[in-house]
N, C-alpha and C positions, 0 to 999 in steps of 0.2 A: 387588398389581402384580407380574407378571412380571418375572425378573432381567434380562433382556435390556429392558425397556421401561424399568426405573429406569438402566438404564449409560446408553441413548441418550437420555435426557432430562437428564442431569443433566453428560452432555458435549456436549450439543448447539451449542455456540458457538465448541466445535473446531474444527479442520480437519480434512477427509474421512480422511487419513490416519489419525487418534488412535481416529475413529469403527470402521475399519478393524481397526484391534490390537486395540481394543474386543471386536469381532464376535468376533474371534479367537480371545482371550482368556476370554470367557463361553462358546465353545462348548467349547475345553479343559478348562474349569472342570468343567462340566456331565459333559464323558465320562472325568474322572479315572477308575482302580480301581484297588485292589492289583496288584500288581504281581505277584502269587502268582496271580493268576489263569488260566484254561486261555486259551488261543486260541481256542476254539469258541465261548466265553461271550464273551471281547471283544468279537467280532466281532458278534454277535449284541446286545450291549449297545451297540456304537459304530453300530451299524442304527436301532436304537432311540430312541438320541441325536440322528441324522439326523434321521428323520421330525417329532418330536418337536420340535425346533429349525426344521425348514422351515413347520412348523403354527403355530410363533408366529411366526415371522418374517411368513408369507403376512396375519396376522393387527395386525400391529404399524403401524408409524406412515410411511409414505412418505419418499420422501428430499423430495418436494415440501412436504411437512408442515413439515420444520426451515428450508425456502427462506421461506415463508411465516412462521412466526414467530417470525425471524434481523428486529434491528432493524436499520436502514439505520446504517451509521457516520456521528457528526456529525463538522462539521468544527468543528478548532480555533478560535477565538475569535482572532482580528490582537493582539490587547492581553494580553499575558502577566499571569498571576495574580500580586498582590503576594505579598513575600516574608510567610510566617506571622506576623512582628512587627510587622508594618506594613497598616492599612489603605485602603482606596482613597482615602478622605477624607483621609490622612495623607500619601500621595504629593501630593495637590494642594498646591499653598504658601497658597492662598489669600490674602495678603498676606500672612501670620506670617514672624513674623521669625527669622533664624537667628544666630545668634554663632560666631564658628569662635575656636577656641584651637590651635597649634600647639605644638609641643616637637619639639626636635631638629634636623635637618640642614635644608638648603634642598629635598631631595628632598621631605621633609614638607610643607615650605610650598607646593613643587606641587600635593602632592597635595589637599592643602585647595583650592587652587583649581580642580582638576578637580571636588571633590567640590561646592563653589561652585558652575560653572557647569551643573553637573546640578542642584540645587535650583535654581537663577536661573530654568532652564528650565522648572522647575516649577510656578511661581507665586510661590516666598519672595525676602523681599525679606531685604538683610544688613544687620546691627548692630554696630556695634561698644561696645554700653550690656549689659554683661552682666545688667541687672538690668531689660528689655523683653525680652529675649530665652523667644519660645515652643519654640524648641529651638538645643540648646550640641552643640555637635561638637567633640567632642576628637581630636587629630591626632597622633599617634605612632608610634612605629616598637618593636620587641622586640629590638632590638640589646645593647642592657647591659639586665640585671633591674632596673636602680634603675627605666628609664624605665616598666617596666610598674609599680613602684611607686608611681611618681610619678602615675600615671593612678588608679589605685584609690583615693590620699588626695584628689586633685582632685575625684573623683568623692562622696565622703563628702561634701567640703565642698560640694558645687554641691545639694545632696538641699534644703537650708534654704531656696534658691530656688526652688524648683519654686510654692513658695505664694504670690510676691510679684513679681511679671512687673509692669514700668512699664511705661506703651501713649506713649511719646513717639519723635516721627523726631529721627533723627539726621543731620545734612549728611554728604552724598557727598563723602570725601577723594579729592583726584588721585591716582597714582601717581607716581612718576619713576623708579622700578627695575621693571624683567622679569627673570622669571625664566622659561625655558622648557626642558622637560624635551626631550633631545635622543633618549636614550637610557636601559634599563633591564635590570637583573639583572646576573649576576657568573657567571663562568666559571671563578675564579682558586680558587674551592674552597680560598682560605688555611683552616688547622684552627680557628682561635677563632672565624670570623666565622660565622654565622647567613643573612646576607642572599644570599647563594643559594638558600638555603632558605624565605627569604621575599618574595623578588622575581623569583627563577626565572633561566632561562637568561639571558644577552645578548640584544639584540635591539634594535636599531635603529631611527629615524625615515627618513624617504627626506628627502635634503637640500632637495628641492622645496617641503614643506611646514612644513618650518623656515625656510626662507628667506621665505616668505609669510608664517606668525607675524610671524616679526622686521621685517618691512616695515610693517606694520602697527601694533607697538609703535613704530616713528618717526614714521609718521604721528600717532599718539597723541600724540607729544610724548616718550615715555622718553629718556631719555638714557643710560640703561647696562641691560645683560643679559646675564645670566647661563648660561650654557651648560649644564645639567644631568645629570649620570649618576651610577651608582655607581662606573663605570669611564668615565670621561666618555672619555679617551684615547682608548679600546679601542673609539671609535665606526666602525661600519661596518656603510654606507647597499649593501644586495644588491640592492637594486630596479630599481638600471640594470642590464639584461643586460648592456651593451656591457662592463662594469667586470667582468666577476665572474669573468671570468680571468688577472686580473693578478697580478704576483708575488705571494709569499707578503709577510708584515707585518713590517717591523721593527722591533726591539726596541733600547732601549736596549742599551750596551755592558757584556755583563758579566752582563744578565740574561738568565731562562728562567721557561717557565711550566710550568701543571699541565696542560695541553692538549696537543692538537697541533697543530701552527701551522694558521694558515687563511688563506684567500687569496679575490683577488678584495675587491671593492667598493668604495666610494668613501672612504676615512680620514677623519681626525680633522682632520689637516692641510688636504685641500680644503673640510671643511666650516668652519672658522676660516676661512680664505680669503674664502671666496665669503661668511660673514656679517660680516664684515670690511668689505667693501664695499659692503653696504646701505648704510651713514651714517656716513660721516665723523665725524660729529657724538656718535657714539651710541657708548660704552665697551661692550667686552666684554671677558667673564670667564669661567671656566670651573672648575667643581668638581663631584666630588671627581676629580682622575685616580688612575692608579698609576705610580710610577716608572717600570716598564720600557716604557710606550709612550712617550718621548718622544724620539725619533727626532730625527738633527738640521734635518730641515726644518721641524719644529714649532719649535724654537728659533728656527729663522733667521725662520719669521714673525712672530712674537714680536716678536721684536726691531726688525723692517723698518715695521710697521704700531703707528702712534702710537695708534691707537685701540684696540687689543690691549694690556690692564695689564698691568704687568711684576710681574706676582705670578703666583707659582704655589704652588701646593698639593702636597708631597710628603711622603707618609705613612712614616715610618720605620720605627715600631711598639718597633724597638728597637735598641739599639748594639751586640748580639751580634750575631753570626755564627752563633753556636751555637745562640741563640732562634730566628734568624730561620731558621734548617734547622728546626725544628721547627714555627715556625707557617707555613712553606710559604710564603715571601713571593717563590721564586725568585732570591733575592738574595743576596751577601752586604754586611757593612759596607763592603768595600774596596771594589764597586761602587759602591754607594749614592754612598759621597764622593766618587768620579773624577767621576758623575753631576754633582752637585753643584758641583764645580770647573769641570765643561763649564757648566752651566748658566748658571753666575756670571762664564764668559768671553764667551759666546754674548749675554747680557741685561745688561751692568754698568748696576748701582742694581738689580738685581731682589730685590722682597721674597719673601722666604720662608717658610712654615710649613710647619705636619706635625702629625700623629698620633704618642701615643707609649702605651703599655701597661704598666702597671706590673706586677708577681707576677705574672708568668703562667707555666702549666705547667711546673713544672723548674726556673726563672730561679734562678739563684744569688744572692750578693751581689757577685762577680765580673761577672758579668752585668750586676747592676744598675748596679755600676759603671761598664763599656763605655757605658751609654747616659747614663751623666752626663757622662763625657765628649765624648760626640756632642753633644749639648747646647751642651757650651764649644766642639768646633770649630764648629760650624755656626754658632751664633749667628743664631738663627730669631728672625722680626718676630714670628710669631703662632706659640700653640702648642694643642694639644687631647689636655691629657693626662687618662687614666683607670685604676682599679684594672679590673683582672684581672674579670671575670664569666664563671663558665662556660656554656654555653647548651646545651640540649638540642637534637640532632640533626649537632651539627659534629664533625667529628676528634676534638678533641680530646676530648670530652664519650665518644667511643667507644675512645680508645686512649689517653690522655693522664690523669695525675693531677693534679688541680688544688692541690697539693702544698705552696703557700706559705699561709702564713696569713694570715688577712683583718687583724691588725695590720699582719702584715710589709707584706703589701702596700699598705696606708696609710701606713703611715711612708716605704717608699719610692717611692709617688706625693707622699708631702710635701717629697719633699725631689728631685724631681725638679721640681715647681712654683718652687719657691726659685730653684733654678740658670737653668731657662727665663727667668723674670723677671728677674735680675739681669744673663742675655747678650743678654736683648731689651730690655732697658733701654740697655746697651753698645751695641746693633744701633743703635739708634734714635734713639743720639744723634748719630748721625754727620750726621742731617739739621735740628743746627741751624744757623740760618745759609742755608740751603738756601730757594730758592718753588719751592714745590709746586702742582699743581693740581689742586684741590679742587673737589668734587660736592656742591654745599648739598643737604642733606636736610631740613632744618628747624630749629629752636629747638631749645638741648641741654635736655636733661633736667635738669640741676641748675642749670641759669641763663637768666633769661627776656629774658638781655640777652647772649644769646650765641648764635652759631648756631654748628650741627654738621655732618659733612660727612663724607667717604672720600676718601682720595687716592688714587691710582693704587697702591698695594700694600694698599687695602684698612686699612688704617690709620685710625682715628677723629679727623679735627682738630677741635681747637674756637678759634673768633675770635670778637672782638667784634662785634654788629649795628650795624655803623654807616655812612656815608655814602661811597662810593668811585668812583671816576673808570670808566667804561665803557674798554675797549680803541679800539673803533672810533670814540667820540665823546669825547673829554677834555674838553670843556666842560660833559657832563652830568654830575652826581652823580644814582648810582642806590644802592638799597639792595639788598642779594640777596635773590634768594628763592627755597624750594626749587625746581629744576632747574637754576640756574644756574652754570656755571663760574666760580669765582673763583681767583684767586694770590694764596696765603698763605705769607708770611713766617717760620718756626717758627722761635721763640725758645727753647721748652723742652719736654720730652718724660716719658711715665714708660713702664713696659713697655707699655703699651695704648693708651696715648692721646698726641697730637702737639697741643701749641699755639700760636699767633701770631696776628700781625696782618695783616688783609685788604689787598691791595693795588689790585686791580680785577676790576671783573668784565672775563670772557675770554671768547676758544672754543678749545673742544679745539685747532684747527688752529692760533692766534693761540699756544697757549701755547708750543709747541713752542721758540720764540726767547725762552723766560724762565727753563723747564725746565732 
């Protein structure tokens, strides 16, 4: 075969262009010399190459040749290729049943239910019998390494199942809580945390289609839901044009971010507002925020709207000033507590928790002292404390030395669990003597003659199951049962849990004159 016949056959599925350089390219080839050579002989040689070159070409293959046995492009296929792990047969649900296990935050148990209603739509039906189950979903986040460890021994232990799948239905549980993710990702780039990394920028719901979720969890029957983000605060709906030149955002007093301010779109404030008024009837909640969005018109709604719990969630991390310049929290403790004192003038009876971090990069024992103290002033309902984990890709993993030692920092997450417990025992006791109003959830777990419940700071009650006068009918004795509002009496409390006796069942609106 000719050198020019094997280049255009073996690029024929090019574009004219490449065919082109080609041509170009093999007749340069062909009329190389020395470079030592006379002028007389080039030229006489580059004549030669001519002719030579136009006798194969006249001889070679047409451009109508490649037109003719150039395939037609097919088109794509509507239905995308499963992923390589998964087969077609395996995307179907066919009836097979699915188990979901969660771990961690409430953002998790979202996401289990999104990944839910994509199987649902599948064909799989849900179990809660881990031992029918033809496929287990496990739900976690890589925030702390324990949790990625906690997945891999779960995983060990689930392998013994695989051979022993029971074929029995299990009855459909109601709900009585939603949870619906509002918003997602993190901007705030603090140095220890990860979840920018693994949840990506900010980014927003439009209020429209939160507002339709949650109308429709009432219609359902829910009685409380839950507002979702990792910066739930920091929500902002850009989808109305009309909005997206409004002032810039503010911030708590005292505090600053890692950004630069942004502006425009509908707040965190109008959308509590506006879900606020779907249903009287219906509690909302809202986590996780960060301290510096809570501006005081968020407090004043709070406050104003009975169906809005007087709990809120503020993540401290720690009771230095000197930490929190290092993990970028924008803050300092002298903030945090003005914060805190607004908060608790703005909401009186508001429960509070937080986040707290033990040994982390640098931390002294001075340090860790500061947030024992924060501890005793604040005097948090609820707490969520953790040792130190470094994580690959965040600050401080690139500039930061993770410097304490995994004793130290165990000792002193033990001895910051101690302190929590004993001032949220103190917290807690202030509501005996006190009715509360309480959200049946169902029979507690260690007593089949007790039911369990949440109150309005998110607090676990437990009362007796037994027979109590209705609000609006006193001549009926009713029993509660989950969904129902009741006013419970607390007679005694420990750092976690609140207990007494049932006084009647209510509504949200009725309690307000007991509260």
């Amino acid at each position: 075969m000719h050198p020019l016949q094997c280049v255009l056959q073996t690029q024929r599925w090019g574009p004219l262009a490449s065919v082109s350089w080609l041509l170009l390219r093999t007749c340069r080839a062909h009329s190389s010399v020395p470079s030592t050579a006379c002028p007389s002989l080039e030229r006489q040689q580059e004549d030669g190459v001519r002719k030579d070159f136009s006798s194969r070409l006249a001889s070679g293959p047409t451009f109508q040749h490649f037109l003719r046995s150039a395939s037609a492009p097919q088109e794509k296929p509507d239905m995308e290729d499963p992923p390589p792990y998964l087969t077609v047969d395996e995307l179907l649900g066919r009836q097979r049943k699915v188990y979901l296990e969660t771990y961690g935050c409430q953002m998790n148990v979202n996401d289990t239910e999104i990944a839910w209603s994509i199987l649902q739509k599948s064909g799989y039906l849900r179990t809660r019998n881990l031992q029918e189950a033809d496929v287990i979903l496990l739900v976690t986040c890589s925030i702390r390494e324990k949790a990625e460890q906690t997945i891999w021994n779960r995983l060990h232990q689930l392998k013994a199942l695989k051979t022993k799948r029971l074929r029995s239905r299990v009855p459909l549980r109601i709900g009585i809580l939603g949870i619906r993710s509002v918003m997602r990702g993190c901007d705030n780039m603090c140095s220890y945390c990860i979840v920018p990394f693994t949840r990506g920028r900010e980014r927003s719901r439009p209020v429209a289609s939160i507002l339709e979720e949650v109308r429709k969890l009432s219609e359902q029957g829910l009685k409380e839901v839950t507002l979702l983000g990792q910066n739930v605060n920091s929500f902002r709906d850009s989808s109305e044009v009309q909005f997206n030149n409004a002032v810039s955002t503010n911030l708590s007093r005292g505090f600053s971010t890692n950004y630069k301010p942004k502006h425009g779109g509908l707040r965190f404030a109008h959308l509590l507002d506006q879900v606020s008024r779907v249903d009287p009837e219906m509690r909302i909640r809202f986590t996780s925020p960060h301290p510096k969005d809570f501006p005081d018109e968020v407090l004043q709604l709070i406050h104003e709207r009975d169906n809005i719990c007087k709990q809120i969630h503020l993540p401290a991390q720690s009771g230095s000033s000197r930490v929190l310049e290092a993990m970028r929290r924008g803050y300092s403790r002298e903030a945090y507590v003005e914060l805190i004192h607004r908060i608790r003038e703005s909401i009186p009876g508001v429960s509070l928790s937080s986040d707290f971090i033990a040994g982390f990069c640098g931390e002294t024992e001075d340090d860790h002292l500061q947030t024992v103290s924060l501890l005793r002033e604040v005097q948090y309902n609820m707490g969520f404390l953790f040792a130190y984990s470094m994580r690959q890709k965040t600050r401080a993993y690139h500039r930061l030395k993770d410097d304490v030692p995994e004793e130290v920092k165990l000792r002193r997450l033990e001895e910051l669990i101690t302190v929590f417990r004993e001032e949220a025992t103190k917290a807690n006791m202030a509501s005996v003597g006190c009715t509360q109003l309480v959200l049946v959830e169902g029979h507690s777990k260690r007593s089949a003659t007790d039911l369990c419940g949440r109150n309005d700071g998110n607090l676990k009650v437990i009362f007796p199951d037994v027979e109590m006068e209705d609000v609006n009918n006193s001549e009926v004795k009713v029993r509660a049962q989950p969904g129902d509002y009741v006013l419970v009496k607390i007679t005694s409390t420990s750092s976690q849990t609140l207990k007494g006796h049932v006084l009647c069942r209510t509504t949200l609106k009725d309690s307000s004159a007991y509260c």
